[in-house]
TIVO-2410 file (N, C-alpha, C; in nm, 3 decimals):
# residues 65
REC num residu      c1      c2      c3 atome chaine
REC   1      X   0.085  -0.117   0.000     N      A
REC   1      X   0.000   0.000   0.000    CA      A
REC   1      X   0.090   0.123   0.000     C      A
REC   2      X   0.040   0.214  -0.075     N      A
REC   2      X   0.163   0.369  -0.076    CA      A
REC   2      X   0.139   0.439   0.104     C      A
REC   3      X   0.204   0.509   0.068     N      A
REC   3      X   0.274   0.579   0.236    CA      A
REC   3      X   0.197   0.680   0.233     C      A
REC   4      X   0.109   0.722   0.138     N      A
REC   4      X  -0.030   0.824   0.136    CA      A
REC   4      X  -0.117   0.800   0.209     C      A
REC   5      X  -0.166   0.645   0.194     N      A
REC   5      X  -0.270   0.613   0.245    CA      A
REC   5      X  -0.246   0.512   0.350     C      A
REC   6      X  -0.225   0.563   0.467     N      A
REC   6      X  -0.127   0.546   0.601    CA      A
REC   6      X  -0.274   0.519   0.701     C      A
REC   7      X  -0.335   0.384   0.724     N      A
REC   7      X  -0.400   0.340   0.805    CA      A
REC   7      X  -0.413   0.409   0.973     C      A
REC   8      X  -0.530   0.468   1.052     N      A
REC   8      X  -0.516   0.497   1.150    CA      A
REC   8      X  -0.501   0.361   1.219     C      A
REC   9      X  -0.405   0.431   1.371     N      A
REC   9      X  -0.393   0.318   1.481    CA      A
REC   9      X  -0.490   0.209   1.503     C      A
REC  10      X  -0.581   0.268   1.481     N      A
REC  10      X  -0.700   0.161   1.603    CA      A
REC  10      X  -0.728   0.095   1.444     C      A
REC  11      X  -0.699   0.109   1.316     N      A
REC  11      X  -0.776   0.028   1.195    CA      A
REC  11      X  -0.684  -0.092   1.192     C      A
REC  12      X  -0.783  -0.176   1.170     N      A
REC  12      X  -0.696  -0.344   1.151    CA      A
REC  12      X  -0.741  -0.404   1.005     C      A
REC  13      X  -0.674  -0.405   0.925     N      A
REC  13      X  -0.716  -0.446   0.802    CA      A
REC  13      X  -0.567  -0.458   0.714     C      A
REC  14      X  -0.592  -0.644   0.614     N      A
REC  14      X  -0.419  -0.678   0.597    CA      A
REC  14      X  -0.433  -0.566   0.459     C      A
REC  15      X  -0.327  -0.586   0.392     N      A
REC  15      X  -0.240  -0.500   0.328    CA      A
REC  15      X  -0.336  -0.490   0.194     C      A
REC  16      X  -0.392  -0.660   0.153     N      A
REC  16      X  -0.476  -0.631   0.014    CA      A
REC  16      X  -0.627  -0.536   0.025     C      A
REC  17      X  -0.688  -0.588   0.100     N      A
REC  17      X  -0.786  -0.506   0.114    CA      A
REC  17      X  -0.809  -0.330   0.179     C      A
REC  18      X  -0.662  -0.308   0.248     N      A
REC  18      X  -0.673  -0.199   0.285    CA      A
REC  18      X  -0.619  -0.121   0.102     C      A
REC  19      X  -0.544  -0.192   0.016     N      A
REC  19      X  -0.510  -0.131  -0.108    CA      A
REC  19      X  -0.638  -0.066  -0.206     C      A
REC  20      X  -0.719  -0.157  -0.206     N      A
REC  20      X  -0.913  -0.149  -0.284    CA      A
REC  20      X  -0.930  -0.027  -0.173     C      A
REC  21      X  -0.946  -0.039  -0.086     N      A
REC  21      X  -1.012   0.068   0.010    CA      A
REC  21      X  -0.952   0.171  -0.017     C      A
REC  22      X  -0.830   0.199  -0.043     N      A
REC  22      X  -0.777   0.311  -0.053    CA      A
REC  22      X  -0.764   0.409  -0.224     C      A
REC  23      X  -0.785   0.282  -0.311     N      A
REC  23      X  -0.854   0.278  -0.413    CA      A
REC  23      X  -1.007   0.372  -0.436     C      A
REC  24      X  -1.086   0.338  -0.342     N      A
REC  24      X  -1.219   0.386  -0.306    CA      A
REC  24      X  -1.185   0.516  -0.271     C      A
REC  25      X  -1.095   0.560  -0.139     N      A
REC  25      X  -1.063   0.684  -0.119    CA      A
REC  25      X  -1.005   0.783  -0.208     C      A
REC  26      X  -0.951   0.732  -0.294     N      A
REC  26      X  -0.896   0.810  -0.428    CA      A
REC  26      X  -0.999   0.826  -0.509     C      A
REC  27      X  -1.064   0.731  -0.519     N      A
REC  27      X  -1.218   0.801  -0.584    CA      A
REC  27      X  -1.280   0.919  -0.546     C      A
REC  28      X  -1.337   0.907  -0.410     N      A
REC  28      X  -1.426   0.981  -0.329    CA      A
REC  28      X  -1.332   1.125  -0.314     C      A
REC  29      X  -1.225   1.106  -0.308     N      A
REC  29      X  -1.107   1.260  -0.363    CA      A
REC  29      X  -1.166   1.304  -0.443     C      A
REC  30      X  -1.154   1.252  -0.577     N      A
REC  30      X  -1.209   1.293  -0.709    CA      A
REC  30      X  -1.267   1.365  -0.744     C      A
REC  31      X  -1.366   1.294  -0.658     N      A
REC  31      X  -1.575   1.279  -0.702    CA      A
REC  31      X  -1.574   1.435  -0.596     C      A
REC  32      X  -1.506   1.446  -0.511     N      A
REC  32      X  -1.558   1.554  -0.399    CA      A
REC  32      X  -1.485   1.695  -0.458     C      A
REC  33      X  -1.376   1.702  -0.563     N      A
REC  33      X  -1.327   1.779  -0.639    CA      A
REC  33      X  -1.423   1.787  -0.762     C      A
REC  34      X  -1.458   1.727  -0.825     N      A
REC  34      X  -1.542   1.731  -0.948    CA      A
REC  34      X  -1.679   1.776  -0.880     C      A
REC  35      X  -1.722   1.729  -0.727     N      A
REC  35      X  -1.833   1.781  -0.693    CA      A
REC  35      X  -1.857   1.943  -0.673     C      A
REC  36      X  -1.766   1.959  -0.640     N      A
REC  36      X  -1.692   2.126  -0.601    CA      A
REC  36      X  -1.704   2.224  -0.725     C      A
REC  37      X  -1.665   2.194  -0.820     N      A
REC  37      X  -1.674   2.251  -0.933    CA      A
REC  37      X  -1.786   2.236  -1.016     C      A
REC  38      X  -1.889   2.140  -1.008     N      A
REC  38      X  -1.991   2.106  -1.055    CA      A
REC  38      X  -2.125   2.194  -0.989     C      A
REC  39      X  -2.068   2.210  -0.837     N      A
REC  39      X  -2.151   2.291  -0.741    CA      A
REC  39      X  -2.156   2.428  -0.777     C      A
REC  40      X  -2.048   2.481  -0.828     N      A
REC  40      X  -2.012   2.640  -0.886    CA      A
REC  40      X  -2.124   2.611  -0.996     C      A
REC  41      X  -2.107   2.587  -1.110     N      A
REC  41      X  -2.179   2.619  -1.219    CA      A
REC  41      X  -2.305   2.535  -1.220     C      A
REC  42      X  -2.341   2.468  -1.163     N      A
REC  42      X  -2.518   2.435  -1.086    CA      A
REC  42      X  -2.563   2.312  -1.162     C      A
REC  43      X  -2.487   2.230  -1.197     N      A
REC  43      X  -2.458   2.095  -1.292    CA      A
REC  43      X  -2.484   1.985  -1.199     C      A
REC  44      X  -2.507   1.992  -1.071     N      A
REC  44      X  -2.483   1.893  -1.006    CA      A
REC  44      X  -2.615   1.898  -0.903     C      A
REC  45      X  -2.677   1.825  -0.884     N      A
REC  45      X  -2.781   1.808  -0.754    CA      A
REC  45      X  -2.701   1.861  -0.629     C      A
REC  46      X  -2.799   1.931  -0.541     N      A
REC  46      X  -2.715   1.974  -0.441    CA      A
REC  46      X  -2.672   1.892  -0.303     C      A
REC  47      X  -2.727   1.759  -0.307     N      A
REC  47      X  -2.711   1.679  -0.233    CA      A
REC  47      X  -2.583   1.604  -0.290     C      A
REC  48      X  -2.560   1.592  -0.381     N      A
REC  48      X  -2.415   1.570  -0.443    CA      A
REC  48      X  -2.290   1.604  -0.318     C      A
REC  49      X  -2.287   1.688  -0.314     N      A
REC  49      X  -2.167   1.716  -0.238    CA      A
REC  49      X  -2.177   1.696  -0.092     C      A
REC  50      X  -2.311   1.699  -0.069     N      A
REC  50      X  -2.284   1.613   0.092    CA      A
REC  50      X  -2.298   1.455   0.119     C      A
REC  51      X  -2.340   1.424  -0.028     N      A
REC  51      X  -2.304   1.227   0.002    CA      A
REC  51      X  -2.152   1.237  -0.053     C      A
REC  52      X  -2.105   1.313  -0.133     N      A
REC  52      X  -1.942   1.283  -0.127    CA      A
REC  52      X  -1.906   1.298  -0.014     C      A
REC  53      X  -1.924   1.411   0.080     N      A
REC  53      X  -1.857   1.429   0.219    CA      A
REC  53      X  -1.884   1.367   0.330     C      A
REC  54      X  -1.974   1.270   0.370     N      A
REC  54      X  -2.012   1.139   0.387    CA      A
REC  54      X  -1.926   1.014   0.350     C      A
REC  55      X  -1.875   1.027   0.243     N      A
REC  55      X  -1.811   0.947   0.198    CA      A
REC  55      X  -1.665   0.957   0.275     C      A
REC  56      X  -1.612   1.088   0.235     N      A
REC  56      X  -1.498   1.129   0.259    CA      A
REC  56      X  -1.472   1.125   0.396     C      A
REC  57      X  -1.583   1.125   0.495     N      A
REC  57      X  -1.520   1.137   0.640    CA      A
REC  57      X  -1.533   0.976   0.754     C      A
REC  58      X  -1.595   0.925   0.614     N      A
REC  58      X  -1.578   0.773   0.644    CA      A
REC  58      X  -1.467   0.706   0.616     C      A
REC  59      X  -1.368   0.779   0.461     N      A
REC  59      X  -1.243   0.717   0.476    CA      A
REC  59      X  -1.115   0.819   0.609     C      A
REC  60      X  -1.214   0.924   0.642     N      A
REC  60      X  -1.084   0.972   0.752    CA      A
REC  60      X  -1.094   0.882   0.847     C      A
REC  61      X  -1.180   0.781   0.919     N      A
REC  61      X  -1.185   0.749   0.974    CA      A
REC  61      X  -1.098   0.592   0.950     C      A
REC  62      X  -1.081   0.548   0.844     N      A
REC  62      X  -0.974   0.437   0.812    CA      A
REC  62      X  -0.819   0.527   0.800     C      A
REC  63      X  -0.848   0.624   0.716     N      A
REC  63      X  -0.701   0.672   0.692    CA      A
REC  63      X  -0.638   0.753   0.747     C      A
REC  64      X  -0.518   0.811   0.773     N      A
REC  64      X  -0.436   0.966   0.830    CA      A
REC  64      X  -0.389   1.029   0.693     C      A
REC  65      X  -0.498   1.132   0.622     N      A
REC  65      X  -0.399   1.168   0.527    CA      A
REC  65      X  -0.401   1.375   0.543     C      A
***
């Protein structure tokens, strides 16, 4: 797994599946940047950006980044 996506203490999960998960978190990056900009010019449902951030504070809670 890269040294980005640096597991908190208390998370227990082996090396392959924390890799997909962190996979997922690079998504939900993305999606919460593309949501951001989508939110400016009014392209996007406005609930958009708070199920990305939902998302996103579910991987703070696996990751330290």
């Amino acid at each position: 797994m890269s040294a980005i996506w640096k597991l908190r203490e208390n998370v227990k999960m082996d090396d392959a599946t924390a890799a997909e998960v962190a996979k997922i978190a690079c998504a939900l990056k993305s999606l919460s940047a593309y949501a951001s900009m989508a939110m400016e010019s009014e392209d996007a449902p406005e609930d958009l950006q708070k199920i990305v951030d939902e998302g996103l504070d579910a991987m703070t809670r696996i990751f330290v980044w």
